[in-house]
C-alpha positions in Angstrom: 11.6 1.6 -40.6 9.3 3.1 -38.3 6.2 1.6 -39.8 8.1 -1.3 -39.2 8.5 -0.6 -35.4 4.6 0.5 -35.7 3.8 -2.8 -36.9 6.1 -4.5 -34.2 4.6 -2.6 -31.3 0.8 -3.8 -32.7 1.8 -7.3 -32.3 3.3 -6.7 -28.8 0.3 -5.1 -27.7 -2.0 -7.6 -28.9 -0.1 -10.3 -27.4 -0.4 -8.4 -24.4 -4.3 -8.2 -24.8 -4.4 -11.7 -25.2 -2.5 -12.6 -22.4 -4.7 -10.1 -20.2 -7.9 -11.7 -21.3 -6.7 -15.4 -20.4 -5.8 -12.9 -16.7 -9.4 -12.1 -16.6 -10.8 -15.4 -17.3 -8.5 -16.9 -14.2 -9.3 -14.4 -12.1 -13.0 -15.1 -12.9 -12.1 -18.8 -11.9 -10.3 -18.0 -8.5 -13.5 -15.9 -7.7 -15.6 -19.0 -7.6 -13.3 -20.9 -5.6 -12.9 -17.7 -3.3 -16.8 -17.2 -2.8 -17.1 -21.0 -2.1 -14.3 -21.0 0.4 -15.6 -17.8 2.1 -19.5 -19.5 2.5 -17.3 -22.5 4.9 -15.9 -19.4 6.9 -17.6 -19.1 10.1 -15.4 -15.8 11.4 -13.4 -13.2 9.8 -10.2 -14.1 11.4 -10.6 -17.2 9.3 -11.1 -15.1 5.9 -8.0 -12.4 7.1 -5.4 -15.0 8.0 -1.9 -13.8 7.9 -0.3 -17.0 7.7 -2.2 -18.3 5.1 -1.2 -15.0 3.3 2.2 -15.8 3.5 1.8 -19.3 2.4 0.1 -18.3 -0.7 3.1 -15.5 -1.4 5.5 -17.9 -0.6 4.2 -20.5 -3.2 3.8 -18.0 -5.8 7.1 -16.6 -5.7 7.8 -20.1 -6.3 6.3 -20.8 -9.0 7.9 -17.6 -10.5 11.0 -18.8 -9.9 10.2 -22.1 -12.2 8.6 -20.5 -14.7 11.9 -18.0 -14.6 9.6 -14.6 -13.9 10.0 -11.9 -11.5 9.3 -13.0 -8.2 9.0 -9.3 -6.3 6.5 -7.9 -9.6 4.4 -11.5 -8.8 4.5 -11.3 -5.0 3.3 -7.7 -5.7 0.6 -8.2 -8.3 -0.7 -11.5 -5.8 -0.7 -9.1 -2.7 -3.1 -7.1 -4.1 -4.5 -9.2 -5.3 -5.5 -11.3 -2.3 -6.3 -7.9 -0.6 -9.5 -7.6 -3.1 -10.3 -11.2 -2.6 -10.1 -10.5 1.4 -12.7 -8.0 0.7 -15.5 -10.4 -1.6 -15.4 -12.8 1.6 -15.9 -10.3 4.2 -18.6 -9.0 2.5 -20.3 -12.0 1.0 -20.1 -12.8 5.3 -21.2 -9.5 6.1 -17.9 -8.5 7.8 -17.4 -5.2 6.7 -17.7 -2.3 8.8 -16.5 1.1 9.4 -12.7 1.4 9.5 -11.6 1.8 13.2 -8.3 3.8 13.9 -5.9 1.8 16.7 -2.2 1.9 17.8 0.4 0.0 15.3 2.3 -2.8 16.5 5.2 -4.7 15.4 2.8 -8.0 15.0 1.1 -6.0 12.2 4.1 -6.1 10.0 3.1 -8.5 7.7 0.1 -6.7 7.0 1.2 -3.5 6.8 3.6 -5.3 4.4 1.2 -5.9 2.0 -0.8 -2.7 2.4 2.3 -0.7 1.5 3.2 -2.6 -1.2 -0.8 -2.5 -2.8 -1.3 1.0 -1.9 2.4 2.1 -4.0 1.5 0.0 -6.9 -0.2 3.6 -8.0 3.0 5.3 -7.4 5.7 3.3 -9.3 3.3 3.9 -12.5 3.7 7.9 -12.0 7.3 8.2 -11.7 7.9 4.5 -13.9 10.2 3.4 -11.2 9.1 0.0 -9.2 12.1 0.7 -6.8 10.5 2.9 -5.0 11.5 2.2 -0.9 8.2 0.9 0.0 7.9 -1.7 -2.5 11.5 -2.7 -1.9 11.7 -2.7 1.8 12.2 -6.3 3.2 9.7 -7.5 6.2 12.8 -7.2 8.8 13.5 -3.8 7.5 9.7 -3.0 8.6 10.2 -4.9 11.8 12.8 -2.8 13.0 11.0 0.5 11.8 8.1 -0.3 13.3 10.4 -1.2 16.7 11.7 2.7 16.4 8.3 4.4 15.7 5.2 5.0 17.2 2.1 4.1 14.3 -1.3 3.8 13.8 -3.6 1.6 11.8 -6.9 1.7 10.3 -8.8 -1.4 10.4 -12.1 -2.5 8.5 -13.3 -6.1 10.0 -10.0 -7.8 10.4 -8.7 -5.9 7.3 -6.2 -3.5 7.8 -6.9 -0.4 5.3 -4.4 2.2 6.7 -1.5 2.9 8.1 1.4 5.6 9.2 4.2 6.2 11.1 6.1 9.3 12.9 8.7 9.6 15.2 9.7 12.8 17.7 13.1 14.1 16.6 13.7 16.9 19.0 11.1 19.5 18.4 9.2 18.2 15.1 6.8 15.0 14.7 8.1 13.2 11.6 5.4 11.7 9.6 5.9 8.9 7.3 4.3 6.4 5.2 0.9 7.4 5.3 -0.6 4.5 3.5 -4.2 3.3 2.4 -5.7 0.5 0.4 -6.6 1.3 -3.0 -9.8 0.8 -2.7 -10.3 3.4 0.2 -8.2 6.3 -1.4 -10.2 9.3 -1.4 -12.2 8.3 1.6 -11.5 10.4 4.0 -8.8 7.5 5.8 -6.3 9.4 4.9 -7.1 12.8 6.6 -8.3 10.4 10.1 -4.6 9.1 10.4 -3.1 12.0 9.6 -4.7 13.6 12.5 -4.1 10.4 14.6 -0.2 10.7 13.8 -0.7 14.8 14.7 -2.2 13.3 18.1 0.9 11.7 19.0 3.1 15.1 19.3 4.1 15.4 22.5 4.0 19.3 24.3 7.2 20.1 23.5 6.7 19.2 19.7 5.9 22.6 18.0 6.1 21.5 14.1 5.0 18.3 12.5 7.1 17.1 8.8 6.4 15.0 6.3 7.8 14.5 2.1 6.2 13.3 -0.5 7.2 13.0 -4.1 6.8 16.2 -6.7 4.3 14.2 -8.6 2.5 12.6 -6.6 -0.5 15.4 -6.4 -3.3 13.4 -4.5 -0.8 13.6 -1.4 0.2 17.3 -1.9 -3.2 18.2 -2.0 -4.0 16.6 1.0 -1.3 17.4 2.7 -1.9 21.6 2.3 -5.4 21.2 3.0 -4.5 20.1 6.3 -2.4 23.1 6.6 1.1 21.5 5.6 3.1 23.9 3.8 6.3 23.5 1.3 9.6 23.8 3.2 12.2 23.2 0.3 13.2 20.4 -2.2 15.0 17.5 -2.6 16.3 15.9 -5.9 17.2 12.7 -5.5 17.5 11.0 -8.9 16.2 12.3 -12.5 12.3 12.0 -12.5 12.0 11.8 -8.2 12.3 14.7 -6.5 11.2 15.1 -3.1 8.8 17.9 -1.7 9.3 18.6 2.2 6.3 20.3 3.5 6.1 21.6 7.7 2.7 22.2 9.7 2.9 24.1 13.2 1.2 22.3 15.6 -0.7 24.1 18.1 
């Protein structure tokens, strides 16, 4: 019986190969239409163009819906997608630059959207669970947030590459949603908006919060580097468990 589950599994997996490699071969395509569209691009708000984002998840989630197929895991996967084909134009243009930290606005939502969404990809793989909150949460759930909270973003060209949010709630700066692009991580972006969301606390703020899952180590580490240190924590389903760390701010 189980070498016949063995055997099973093999053929899944190579069906799953195959299916990759024909992936592959049309992303390959897409980045020949992408470098030719980028070479009629005159400006980089042409190449980062949020509507023509949308248009292009919109369609998508379309098409998954004829060809019966989950339209969040595609809108997802083409998100991130895009984000790394935003990138080959604004380089092949010589767009890049340096990322440049500036105040969050409600207008960004879209982006920060599909930043958030990118950026946890990495996260529902650790704890197997692609319901996390940010890759659920709905663009007029964000709206509102972002109405409520004070934010700031990281932008490279016209690409943004960072984000986070805090509010004041009495005496403590609550951080949340510290977010950068894949492709970034480990760059130091995360430690400049960190301090940016710090900057925010007002004089009568004498603590800054923040949580993070119990797996998620690349954020823990970060986090009591920059002094944060574990408060308590919180279970909240079997595999997720949240870890609540506290800095004093000076």
């Amino acid at each position: 019986m189980q070498d016949a589950s063995a055997s099973a599994l093999g053929n899944v997996r190579a069906e799953i190969d195959r299916v990759d490699r024909q992936l592959v071969q049309e992303i390959a395509e897409r980045e020949i239409w992408v470098r030719a569209a980028g070479k009629l691009k005159a400006m980089a708000p042409a190449v980062r163009d949020p509507d023509r984002v949308e248009q292009v998840v919109q369609r998508v989630r379309g098409i998954a819906a004829e060809l019966d197929a989950d339209a969040d895991v595609v809108e997802r996967t083409y998100r991130a997608m895009i984000s790394a084909f935003i990138d080959l134009e604004l380089g092949q243009q010589g767009f890049l630059d340096a990322p440049v930290i500036v105040p969050l606005t409600v207008a960004d939502a879209g982006e920060v959207l599909t930043l958030q969404r990118a950026a946890y990809a990495s996260e529902a793989l650790i704890y197997s669970d692609p319901s996390l909150p940010p890759l659920v949460q709905t663009l007029p759930e964000l709206v509102d947030e972002l109405t409520n909270s004070v934010g700031h973003k990281a932008i490279r060209g016209t690409r943004l590459v960072g984000a986070v949010r805090s509010v004041i709630d009495g005496d403590t700066l609550r951080i949340g949603r510290l977010t950068v692009a894949p492709d970034l991580q480990g760059s130091g972006l995360g430690t400049a908006l960190l301090a940016a969301a710090e900057a925010d606390a007002g004089p009568d703020v004498t603590s800054a919060a923040l949580f993070t899952g119990h797996l998620s180590a690349d954020n823990l580490r970060l986090y009591e580097r920059h002094g944060y240190v574990e408060e308590r924590r919180e279970d909240i389903k079997p595999g997720l468990t949240l870890v609540h760390l506290r800095k004093l701010l000076p």
